[in-house]
N, CA, C and O atoms as a GROMACS GRO file, in nm:
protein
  232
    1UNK      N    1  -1.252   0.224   1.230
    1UNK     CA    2  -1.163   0.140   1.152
    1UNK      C    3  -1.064   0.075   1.246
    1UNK      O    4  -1.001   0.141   1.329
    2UNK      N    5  -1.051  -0.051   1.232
    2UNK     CA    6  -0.985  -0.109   1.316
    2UNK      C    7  -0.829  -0.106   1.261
    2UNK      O    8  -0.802  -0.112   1.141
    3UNK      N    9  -0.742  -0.095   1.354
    3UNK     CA   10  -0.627  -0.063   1.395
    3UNK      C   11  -0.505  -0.140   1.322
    3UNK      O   12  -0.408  -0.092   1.263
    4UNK      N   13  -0.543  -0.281   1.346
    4UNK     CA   14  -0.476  -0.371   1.267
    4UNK      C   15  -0.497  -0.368   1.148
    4UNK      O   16  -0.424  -0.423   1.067
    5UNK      N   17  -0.625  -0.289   1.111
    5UNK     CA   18  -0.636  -0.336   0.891
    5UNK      C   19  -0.506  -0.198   0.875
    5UNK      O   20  -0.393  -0.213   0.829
    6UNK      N   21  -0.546  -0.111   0.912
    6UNK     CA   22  -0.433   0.030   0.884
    6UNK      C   23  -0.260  -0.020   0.907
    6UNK      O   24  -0.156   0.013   0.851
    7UNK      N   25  -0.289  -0.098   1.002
    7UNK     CA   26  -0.145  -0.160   1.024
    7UNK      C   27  -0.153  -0.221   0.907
    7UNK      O   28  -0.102  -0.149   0.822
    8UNK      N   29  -0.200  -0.337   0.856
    8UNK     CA   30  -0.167  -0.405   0.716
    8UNK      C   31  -0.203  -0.367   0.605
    8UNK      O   32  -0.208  -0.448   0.513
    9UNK      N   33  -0.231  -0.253   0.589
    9UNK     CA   34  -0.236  -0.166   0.505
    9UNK      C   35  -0.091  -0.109   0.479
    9UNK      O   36  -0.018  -0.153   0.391
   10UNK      N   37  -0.052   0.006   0.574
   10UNK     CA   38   0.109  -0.010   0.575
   10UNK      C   39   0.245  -0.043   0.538
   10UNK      O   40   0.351   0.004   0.498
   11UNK      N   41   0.174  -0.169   0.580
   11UNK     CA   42   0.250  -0.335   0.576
   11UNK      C   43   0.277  -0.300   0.406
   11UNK      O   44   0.363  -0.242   0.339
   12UNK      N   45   0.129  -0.382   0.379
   12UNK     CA   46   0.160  -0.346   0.213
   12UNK      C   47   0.185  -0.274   0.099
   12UNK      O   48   0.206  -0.303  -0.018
   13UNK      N   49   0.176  -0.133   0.188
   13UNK     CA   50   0.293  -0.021   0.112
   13UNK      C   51   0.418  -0.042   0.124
   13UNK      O   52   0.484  -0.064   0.023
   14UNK      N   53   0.464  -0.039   0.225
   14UNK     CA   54   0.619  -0.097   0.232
   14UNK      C   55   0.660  -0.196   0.170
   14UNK      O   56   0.761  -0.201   0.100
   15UNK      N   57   0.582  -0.284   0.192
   15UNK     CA   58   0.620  -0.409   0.073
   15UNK      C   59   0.644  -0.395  -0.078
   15UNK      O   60   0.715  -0.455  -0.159
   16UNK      N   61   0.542  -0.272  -0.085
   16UNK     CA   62   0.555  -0.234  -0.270
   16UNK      C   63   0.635  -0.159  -0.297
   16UNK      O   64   0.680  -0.148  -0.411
   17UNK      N   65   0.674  -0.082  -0.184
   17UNK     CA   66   0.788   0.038  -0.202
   17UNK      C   67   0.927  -0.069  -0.207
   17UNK      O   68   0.997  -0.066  -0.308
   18UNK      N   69   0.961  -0.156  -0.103
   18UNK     CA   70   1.048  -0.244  -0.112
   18UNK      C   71   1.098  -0.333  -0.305
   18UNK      O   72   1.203  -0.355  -0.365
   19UNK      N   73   0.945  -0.358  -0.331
   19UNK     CA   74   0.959  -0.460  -0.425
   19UNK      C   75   0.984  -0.356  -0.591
   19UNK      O   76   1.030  -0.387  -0.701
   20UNK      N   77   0.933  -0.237  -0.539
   20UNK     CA   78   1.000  -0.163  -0.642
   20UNK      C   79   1.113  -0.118  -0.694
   20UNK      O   80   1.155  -0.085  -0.804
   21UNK      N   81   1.165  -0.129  -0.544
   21UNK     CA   82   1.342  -0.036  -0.543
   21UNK      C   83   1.396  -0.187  -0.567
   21UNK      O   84   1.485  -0.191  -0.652
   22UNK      N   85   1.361  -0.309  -0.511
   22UNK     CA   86   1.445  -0.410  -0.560
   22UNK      C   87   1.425  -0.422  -0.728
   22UNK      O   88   1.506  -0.463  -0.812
   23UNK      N   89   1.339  -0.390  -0.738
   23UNK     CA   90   1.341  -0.405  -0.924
   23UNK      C   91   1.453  -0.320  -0.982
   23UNK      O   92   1.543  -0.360  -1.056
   24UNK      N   93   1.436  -0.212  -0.942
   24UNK     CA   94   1.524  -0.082  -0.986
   24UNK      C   95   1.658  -0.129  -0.997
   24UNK      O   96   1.752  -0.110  -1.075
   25UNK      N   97   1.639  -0.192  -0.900
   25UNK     CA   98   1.840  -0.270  -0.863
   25UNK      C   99   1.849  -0.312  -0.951
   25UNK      O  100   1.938  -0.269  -1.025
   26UNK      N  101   1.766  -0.416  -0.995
   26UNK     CA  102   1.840  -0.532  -1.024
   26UNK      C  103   1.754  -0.548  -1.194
   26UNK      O  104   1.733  -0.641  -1.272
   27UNK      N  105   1.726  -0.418  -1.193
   27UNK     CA  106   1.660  -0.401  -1.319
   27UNK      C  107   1.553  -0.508  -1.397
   27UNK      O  108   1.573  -0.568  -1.503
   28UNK      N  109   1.446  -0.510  -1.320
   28UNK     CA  110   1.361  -0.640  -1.311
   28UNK      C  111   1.235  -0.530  -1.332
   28UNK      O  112   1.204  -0.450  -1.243
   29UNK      N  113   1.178  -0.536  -1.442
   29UNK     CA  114   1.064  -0.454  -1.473
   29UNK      C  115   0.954  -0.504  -1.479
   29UNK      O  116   0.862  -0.448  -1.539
   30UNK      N  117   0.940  -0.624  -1.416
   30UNK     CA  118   0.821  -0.681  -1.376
   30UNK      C  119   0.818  -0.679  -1.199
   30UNK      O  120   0.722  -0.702  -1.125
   31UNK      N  121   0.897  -0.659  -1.178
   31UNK     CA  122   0.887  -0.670  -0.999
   31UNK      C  123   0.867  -0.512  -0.988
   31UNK      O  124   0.769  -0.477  -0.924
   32UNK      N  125   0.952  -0.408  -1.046
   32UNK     CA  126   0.924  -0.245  -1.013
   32UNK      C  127   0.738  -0.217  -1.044
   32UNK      O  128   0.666  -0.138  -0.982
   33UNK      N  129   0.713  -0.275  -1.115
   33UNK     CA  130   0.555  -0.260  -1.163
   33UNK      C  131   0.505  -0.316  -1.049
   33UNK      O  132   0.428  -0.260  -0.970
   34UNK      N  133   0.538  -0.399  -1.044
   34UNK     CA  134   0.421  -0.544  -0.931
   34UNK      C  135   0.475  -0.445  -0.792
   34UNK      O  136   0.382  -0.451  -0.712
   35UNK      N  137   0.546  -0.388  -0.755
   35UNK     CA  138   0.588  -0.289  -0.658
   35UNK      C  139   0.494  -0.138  -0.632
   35UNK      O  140   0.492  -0.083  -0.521
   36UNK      N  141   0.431  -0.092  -0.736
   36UNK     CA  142   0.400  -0.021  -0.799
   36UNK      C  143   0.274  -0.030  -0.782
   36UNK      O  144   0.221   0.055  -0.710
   37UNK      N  145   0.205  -0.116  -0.832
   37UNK     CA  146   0.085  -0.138  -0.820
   37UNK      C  147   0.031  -0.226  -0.668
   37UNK      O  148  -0.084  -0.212  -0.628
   38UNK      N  149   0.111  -0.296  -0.611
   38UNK     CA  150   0.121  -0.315  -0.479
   38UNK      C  151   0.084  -0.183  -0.372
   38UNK      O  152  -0.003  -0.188  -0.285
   39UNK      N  153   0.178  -0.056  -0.402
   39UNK     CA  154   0.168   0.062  -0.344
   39UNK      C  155   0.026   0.158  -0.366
   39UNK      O  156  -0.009   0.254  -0.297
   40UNK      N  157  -0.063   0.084  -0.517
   40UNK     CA  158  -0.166   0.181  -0.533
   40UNK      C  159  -0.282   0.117  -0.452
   40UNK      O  160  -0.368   0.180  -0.390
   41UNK      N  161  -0.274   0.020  -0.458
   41UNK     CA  162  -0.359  -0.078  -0.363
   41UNK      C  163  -0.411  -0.030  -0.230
   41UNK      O  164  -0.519   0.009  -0.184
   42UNK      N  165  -0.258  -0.054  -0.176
   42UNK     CA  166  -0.234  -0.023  -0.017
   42UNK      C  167  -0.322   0.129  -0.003
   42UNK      O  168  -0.411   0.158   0.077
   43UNK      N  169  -0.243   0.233  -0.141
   43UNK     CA  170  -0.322   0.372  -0.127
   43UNK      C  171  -0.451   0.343  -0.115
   43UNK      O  172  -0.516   0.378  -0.016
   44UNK      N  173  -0.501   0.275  -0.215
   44UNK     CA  174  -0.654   0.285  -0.244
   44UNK      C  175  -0.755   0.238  -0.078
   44UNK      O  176  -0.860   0.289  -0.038
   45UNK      N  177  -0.685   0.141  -0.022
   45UNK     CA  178  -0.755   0.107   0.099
   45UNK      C  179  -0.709   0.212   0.214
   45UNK      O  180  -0.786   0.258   0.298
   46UNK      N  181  -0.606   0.234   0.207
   46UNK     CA  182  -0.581   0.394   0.331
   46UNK      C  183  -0.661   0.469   0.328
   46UNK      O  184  -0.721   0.519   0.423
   47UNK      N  185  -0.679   0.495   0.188
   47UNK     CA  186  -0.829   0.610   0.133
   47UNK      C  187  -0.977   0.537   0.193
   47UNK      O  188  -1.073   0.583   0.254
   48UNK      N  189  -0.959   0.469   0.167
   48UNK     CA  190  -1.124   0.374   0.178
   48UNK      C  191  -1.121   0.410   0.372
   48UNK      O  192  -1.207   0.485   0.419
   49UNK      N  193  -1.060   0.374   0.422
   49UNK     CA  194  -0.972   0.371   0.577
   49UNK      C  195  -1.009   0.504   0.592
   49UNK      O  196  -1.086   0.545   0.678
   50UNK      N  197  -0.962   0.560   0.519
   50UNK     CA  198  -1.042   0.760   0.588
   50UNK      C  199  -1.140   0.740   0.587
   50UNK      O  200  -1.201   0.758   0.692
   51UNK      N  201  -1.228   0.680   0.435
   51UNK     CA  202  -1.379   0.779   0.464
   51UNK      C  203  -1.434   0.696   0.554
   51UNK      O  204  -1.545   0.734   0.591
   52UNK      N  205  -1.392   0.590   0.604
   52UNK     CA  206  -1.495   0.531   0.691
   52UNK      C  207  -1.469   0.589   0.826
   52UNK      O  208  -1.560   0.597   0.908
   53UNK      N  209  -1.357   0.626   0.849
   53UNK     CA  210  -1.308   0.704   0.978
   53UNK      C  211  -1.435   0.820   0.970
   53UNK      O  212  -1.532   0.821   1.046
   54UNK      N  213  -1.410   0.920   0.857
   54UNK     CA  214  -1.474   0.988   0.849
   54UNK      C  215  -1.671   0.971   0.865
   54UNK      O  216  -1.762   1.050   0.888
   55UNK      N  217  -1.665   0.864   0.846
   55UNK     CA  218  -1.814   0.845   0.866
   55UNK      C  219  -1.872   0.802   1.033
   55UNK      O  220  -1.974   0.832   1.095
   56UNK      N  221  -1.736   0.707   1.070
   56UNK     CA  222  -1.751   0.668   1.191
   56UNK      C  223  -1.725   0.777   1.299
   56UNK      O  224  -1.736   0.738   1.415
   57UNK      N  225  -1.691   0.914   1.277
   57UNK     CA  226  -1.659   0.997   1.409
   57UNK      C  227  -1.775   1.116   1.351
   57UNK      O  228  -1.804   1.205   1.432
   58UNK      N  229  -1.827   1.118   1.245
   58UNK     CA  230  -2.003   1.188   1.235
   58UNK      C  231  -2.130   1.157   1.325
   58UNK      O  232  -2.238   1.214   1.302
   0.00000   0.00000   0.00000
C-alpha cells in the first residue's frame, strides 16, 4: 500500500474530525454529520489499507 494513499487517508479523518467539532461550535448539524461521515469513510479505507497490507506481506 502506497504511502501517500494512508497519508490521504489521514488527511481525511482529520478533516472530518475538524468539520465535526466545527459543527458542535457553532451548532450546525449538517456540518457535525458531514464530519461524521467524512471520518467513516477515511475508517473504511484505513481498513481496506490493512487488508491489502495484509495480503501484500503473505
Amino acid at each position: 500500500m502506497a504511502i501517500g494513499d494512508k497519508a490521504k487517508h489521514a488527511a481525511e479523518d482529520v478533516t472530518g474530525k475538524a468539520k465535526e467539532a466545527f459543527g458542535k461550535a457553532t451548532d450546525n448539524e449538517r456540518l457535525e454529520a458531514e464530519g461524521k461521515a467524512d471520518q467513516a469513510k477515511a475508517d473504511a479505507k484505513k481498513a481496506g489499507d490493512n487488508v491489502k497490507d495484509a495480503f501484500d506481506h503473505n
